[in-house]
Kinemage of the C-alpha trace (Angstrom):
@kinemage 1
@onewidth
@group {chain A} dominant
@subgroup {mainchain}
@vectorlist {calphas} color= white
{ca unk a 1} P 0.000 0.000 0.000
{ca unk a 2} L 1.585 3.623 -0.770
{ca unk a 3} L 2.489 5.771 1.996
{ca unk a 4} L -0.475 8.232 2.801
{ca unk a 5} L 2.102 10.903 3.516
{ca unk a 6} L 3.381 11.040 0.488
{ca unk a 7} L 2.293 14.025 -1.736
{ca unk a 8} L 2.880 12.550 -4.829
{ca unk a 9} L 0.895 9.157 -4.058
{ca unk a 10} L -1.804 8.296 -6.626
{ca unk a 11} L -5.302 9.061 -4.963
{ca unk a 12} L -6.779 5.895 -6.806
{ca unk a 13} L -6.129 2.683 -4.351
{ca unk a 14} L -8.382 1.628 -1.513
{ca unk a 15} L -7.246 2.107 1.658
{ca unk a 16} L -8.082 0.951 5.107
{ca unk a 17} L -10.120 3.403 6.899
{ca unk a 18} L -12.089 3.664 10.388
{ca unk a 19} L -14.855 5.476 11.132
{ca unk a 20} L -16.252 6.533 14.331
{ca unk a 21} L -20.242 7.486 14.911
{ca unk a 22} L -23.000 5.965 12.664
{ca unk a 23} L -25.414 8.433 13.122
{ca unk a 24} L -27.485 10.611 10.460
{ca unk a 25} L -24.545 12.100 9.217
{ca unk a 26} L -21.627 9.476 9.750
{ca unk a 27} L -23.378 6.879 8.786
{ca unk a 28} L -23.857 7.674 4.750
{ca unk a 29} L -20.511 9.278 4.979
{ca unk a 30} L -18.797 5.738 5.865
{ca unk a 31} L -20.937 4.266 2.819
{ca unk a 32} L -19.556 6.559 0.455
{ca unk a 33} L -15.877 5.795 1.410
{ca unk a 34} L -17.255 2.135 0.769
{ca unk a 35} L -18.524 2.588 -2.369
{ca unk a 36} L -15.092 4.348 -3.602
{ca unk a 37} L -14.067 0.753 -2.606
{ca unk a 38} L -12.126 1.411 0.295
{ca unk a 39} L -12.182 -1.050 3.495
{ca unk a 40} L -13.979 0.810 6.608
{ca unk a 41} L -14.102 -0.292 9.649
{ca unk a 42} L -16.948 0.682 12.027
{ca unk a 43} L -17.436 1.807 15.378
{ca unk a 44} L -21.045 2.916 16.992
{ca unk a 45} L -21.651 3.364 20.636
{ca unk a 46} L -24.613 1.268 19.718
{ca unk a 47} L -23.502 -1.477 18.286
{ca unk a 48} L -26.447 -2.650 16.433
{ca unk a 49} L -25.923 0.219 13.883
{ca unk a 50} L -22.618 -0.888 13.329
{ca unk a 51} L -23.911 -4.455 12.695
{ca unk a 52} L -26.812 -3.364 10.314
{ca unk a 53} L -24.121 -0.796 8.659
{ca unk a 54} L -21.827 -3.727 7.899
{ca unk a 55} L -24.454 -5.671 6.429
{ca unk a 56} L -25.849 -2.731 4.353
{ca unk a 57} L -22.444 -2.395 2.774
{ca unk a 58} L -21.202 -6.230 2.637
{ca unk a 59} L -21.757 -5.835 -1.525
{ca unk a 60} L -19.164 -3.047 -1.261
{ca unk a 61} L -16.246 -4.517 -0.226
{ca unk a 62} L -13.052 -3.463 -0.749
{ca unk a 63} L -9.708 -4.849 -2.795
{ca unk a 64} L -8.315 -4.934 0.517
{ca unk a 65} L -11.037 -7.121 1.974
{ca unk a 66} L -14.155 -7.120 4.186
{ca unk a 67} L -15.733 -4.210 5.897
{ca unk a 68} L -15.892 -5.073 9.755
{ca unk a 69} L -16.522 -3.613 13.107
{ca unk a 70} L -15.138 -3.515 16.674
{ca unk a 71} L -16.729 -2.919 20.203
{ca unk a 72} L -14.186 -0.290 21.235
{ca unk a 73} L -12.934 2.952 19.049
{ca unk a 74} L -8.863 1.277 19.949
{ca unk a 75} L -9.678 -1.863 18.192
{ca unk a 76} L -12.060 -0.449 14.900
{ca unk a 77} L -8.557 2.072 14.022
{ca unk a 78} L -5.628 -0.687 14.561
{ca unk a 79} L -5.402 -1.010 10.990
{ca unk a 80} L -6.387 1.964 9.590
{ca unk a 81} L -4.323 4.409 7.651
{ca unk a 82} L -6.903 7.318 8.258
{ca unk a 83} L -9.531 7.683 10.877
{ca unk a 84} L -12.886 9.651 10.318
{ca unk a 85} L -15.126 10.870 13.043
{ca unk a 86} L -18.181 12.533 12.969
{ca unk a 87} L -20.142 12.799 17.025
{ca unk a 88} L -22.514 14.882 18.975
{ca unk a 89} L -19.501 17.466 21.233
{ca unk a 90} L -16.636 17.773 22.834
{ca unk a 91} L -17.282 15.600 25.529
{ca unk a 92} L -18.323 12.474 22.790
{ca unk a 93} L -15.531 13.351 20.901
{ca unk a 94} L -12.969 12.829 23.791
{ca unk a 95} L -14.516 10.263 24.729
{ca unk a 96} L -14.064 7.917 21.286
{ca unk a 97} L -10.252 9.405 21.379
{ca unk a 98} L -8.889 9.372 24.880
{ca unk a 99} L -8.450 6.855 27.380
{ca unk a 100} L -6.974 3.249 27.266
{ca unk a 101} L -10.073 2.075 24.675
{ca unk a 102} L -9.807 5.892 22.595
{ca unk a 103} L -8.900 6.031 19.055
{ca unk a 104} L -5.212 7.652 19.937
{ca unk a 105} L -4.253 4.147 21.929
{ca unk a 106} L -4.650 2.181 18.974
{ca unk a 107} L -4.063 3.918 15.696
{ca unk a 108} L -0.661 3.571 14.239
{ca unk a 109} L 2.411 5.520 13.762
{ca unk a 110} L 1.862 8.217 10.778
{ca unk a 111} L -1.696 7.725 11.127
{ca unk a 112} L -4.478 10.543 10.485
{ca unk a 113} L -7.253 11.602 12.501
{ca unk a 114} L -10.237 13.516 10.908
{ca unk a 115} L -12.887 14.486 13.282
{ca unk a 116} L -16.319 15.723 11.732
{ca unk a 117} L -17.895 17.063 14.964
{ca unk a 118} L -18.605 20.480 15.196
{ca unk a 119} L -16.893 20.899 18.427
{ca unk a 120} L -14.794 23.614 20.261
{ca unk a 121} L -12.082 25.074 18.546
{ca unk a 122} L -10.431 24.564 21.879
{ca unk a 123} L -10.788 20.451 21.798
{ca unk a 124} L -9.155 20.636 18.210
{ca unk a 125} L -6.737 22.478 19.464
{ca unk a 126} L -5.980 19.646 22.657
{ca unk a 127} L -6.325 17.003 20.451
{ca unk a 128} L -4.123 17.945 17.631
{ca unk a 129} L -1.043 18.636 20.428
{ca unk a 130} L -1.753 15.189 22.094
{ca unk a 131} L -2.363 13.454 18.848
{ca unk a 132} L 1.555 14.614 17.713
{ca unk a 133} L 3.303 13.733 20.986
{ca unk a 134} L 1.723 10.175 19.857
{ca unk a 135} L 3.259 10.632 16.553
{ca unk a 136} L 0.109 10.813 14.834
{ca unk a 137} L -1.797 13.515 13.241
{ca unk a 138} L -5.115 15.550 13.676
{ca unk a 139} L -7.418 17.327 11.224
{ca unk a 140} L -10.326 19.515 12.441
{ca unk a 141} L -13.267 19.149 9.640
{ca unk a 142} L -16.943 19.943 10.561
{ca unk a 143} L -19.201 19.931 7.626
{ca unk a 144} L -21.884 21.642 6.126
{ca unk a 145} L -25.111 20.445 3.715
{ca unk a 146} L -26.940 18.226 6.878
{ca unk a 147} L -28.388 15.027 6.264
{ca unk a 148} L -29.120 15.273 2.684
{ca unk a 149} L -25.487 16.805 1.679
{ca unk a 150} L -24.138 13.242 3.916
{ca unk a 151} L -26.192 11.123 1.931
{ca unk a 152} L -25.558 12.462 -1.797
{ca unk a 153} L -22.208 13.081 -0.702
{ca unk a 154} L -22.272 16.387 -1.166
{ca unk a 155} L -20.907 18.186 1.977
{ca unk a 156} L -18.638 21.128 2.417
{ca unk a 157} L -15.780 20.495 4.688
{ca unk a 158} L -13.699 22.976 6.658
{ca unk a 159} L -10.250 21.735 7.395
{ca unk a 160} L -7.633 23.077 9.965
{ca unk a 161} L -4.268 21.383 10.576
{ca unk a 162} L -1.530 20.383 8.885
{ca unk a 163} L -1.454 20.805 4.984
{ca unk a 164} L 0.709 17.713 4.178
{ca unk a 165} L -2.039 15.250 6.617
{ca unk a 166} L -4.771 17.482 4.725
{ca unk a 167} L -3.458 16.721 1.490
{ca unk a 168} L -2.880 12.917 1.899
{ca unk a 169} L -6.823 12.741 3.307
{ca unk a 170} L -8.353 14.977 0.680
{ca unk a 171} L -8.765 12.619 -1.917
{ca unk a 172} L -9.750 9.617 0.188
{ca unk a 173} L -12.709 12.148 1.931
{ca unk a 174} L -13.944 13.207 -1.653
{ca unk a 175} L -15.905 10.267 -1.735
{ca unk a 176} L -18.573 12.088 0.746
{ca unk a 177} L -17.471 16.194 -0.135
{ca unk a 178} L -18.224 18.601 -2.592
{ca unk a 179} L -15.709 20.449 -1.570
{ca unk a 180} L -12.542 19.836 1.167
{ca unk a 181} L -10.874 22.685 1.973
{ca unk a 182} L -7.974 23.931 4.082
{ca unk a 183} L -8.758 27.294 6.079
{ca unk a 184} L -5.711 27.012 8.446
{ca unk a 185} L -3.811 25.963 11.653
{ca unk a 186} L -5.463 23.878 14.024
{ca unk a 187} L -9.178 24.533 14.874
{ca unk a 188} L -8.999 26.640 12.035
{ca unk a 189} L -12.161 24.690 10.712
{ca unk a 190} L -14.336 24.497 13.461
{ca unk a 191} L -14.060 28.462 13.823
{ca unk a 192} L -14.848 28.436 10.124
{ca unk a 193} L -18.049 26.424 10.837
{ca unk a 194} L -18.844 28.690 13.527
{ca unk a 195} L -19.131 31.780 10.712
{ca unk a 196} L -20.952 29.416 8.599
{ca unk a 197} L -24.140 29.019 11.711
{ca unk a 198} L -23.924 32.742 12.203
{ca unk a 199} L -24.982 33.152 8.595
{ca unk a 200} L -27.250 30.477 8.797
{ca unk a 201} L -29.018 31.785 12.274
{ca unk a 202} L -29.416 35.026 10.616
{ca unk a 203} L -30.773 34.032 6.943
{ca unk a 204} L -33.116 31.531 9.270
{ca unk a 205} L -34.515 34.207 11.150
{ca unk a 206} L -35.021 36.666 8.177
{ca unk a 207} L -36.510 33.991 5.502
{ca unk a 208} L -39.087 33.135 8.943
{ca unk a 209} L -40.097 36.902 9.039
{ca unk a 210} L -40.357 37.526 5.532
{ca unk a 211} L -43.164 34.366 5.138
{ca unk a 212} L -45.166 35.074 8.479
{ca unk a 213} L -45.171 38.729 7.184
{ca unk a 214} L -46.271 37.541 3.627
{ca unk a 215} L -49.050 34.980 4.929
{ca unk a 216} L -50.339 37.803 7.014
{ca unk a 217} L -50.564 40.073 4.109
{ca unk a 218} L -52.164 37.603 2.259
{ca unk a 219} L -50.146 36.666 -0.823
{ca unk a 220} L -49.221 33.177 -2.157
{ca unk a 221} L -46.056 32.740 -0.384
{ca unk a 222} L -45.307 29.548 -2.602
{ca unk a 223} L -45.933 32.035 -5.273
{ca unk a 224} L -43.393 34.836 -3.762
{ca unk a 225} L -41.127 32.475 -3.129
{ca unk a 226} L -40.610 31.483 -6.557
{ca unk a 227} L -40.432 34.877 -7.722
{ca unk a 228} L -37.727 36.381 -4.842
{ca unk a 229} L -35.923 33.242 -4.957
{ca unk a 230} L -34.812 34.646 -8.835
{ca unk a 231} L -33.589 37.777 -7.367
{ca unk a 232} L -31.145 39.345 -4.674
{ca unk a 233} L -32.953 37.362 -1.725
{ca unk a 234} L -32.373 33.622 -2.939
{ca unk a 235} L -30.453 31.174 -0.580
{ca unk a 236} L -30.092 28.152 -0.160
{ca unk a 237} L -32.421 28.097 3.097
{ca unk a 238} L -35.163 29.660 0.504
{ca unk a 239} L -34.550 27.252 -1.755
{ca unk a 240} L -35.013 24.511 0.789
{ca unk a 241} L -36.845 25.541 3.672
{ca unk a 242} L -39.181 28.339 1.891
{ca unk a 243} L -41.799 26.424 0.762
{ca unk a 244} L -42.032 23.699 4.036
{ca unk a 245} L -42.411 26.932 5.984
{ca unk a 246} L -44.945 27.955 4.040
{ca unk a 247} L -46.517 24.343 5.011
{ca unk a 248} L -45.901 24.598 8.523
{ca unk a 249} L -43.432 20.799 8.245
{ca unk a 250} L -40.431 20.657 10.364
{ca unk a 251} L -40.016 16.808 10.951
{ca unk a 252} L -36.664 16.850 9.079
{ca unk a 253} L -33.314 18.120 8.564
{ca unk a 254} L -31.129 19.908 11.500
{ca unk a 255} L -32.315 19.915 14.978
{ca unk a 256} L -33.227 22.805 16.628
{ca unk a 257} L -31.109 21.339 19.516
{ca unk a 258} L -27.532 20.949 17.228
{ca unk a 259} L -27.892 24.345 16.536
{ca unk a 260} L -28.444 25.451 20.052
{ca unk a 261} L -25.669 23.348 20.871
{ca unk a 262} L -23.800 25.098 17.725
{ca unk a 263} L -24.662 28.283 18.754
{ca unk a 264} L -23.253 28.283 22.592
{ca unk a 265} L -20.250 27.488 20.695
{ca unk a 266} L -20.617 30.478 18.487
{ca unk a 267} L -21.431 32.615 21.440
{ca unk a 268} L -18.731 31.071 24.158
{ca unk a 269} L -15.857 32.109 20.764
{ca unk a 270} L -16.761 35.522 21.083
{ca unk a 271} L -16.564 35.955 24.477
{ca unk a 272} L -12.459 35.253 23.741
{ca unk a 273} L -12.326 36.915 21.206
{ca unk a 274} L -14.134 40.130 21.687
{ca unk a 275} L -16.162 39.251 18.805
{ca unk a 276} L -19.976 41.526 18.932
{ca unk a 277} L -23.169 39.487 17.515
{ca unk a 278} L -25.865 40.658 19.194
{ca unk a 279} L -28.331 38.911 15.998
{ca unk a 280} L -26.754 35.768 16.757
{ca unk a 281} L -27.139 35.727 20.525
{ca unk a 282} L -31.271 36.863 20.331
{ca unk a 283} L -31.556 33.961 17.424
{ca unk a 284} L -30.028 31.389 20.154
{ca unk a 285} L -32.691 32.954 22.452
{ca unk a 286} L -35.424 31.936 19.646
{ca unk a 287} L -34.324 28.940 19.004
{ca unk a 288} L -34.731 28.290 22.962
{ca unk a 289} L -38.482 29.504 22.708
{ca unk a 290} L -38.894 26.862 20.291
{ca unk a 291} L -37.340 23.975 22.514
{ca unk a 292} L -40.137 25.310 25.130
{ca unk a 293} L -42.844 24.661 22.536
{ca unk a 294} L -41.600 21.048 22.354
{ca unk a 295} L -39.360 21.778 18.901
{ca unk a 296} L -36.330 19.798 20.307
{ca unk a 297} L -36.146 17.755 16.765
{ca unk a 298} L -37.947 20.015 14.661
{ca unk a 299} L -35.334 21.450 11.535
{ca unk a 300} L -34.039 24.839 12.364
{ca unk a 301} L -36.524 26.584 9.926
{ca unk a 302} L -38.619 25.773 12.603
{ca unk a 303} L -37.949 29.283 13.845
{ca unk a 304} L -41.359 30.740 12.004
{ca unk a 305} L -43.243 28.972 14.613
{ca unk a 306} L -42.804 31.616 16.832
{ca unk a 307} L -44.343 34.217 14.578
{ca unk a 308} L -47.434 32.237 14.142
């Protein structure tokens, strides 16, 4: 097998792979490094999803053999040459990494880590530093496009660390990105998906105005939203939330309690660095109205409820 490290290795072969956290997002992400016929190795907290994911994918195997799965996050990465991650926080995130069963005790020499979490920019920052005193490597690389961008493979990845470990992964994580980018140093990415919910609280909030003020007007927001979604007010949330809004359906897409979670990361940044976003912080505050109305797992376009 070539040497991951090296720049000038051909992005073609399979390789042997791990990845940690089956849920909505991680778990189409493994199948598309699967079904670019590389051999993954799974690791869920509940292990039945690992099972069923094995099964799911057993018509996909690799060149280099079987998929498979483990019981602990040190035994799924003992073979792996890179190491994908996607979990809820920090704390979940330390907790698949550190410690005698973690990821670091059993991945080898050389080896790259990519977590997917949006977590801290702090924990990226921790577990890049221990991950080299280990002689191993650590990429910070939250994503953006939700479920539907994990299961076309179409997510946008931020990356922070170190650009030869970012190049070897790139191609090998193109199997699930649109694009895989490199923003900087070490946490570099998860500050990068922190600007990227800022926008999103704010377009959230101002596409959930716009149709409660439209429906109480009286026009054909379906209608409307066609017609502004041509001009200097498209999005993507138009595009995609608009018209459910309009129907008053939430049962989908990114919980209302990610993005509070998401958010108190935003917010707890700019306390450090000085940052001001007073939008951002009364957003947070609406999105915790909508918890109170029971909205825990209702999408984050959800916000229009409170209008209404």
């Amino acid at each position: 097998m070539p040497n991951i490290n090296d720049k000038t290795y051909d992005p073609s072969p399979a390789y042997s792979v791990a990845f940690l956290g089956l849920g909505v997002m991680g778990y189409p992400m493994a199948g598309h490094l699967a079904r670019a016929g590389h051999q993954v190795a799974v690791y869920n907290r509940t292990a039945t999803k690992s099972i069923a994911w094995c099964e799911e994918f057993a018509g996909a195997s690799s060149q280099l053999g079987t998929h498979s799965h483990a019981a602990t996050p040190r035994e799924t990465v003992q073979n792996a040459d890179i190491v994908f991650c996607c979990v809820g926080n920090d704390a979940d995130l330390r907790s698949v990494v550190l410690g005698a069963d973690g990821a670091f005790a059993g991945m080898k020499p050389g080896a790259i880590f990519v977590d997917h979490t949006t977590a801290s920019a702090d924990v990226a920052r921790e577990l890049s530093a221990v991950a080299q005193t280990r002689g191993l490597q650590f990429i910070d690389a939250p994503v953006s496009g939700g479920q539907a961008g994990a299961q076309n493979g179409m997510l946008t990845v931020m990356c922070g660390g170190d650009a030869t470990a970012f190049e070897a992964v790139k191609p090998v994580a193109m199997a699930f990105s649109r694009a895989f980018t490199l923003l900087g140093d070490s946490g570099s990415g998860q500050l990068a998906k922190m600007v990227n919910q800022i926008c999103i609280a704010g377009l959230v909030q101002g596409l959930s105005e716009a149709v409660a003020f439209g429906q109480r007007a009286g026009l054909d927001m379906n209608q409307v939203l066609d017609v502004i979604g041509k001009g200097a007010a498209q999005s993507w949330q138009l595009d995609n939330r608009g018209k459910t809004m309009v129907a008053d359906k939430f049962d989908f897409g990114f919980a209302v309690d990610w993005m509070r979670k998401d958010l108190g990361l935003v917010l707890d940044e700019a306390k450090r660095n000085g940052a001001r976003l007073p939008v951002t912080a009364l957003v947070d505050q609406f999105y915790a109205d909508v918890q109170l109305m029971g909205g825990n797992r209702w999408d984050t376009s959800s916000l229009i409820k409170r209008l209404k």
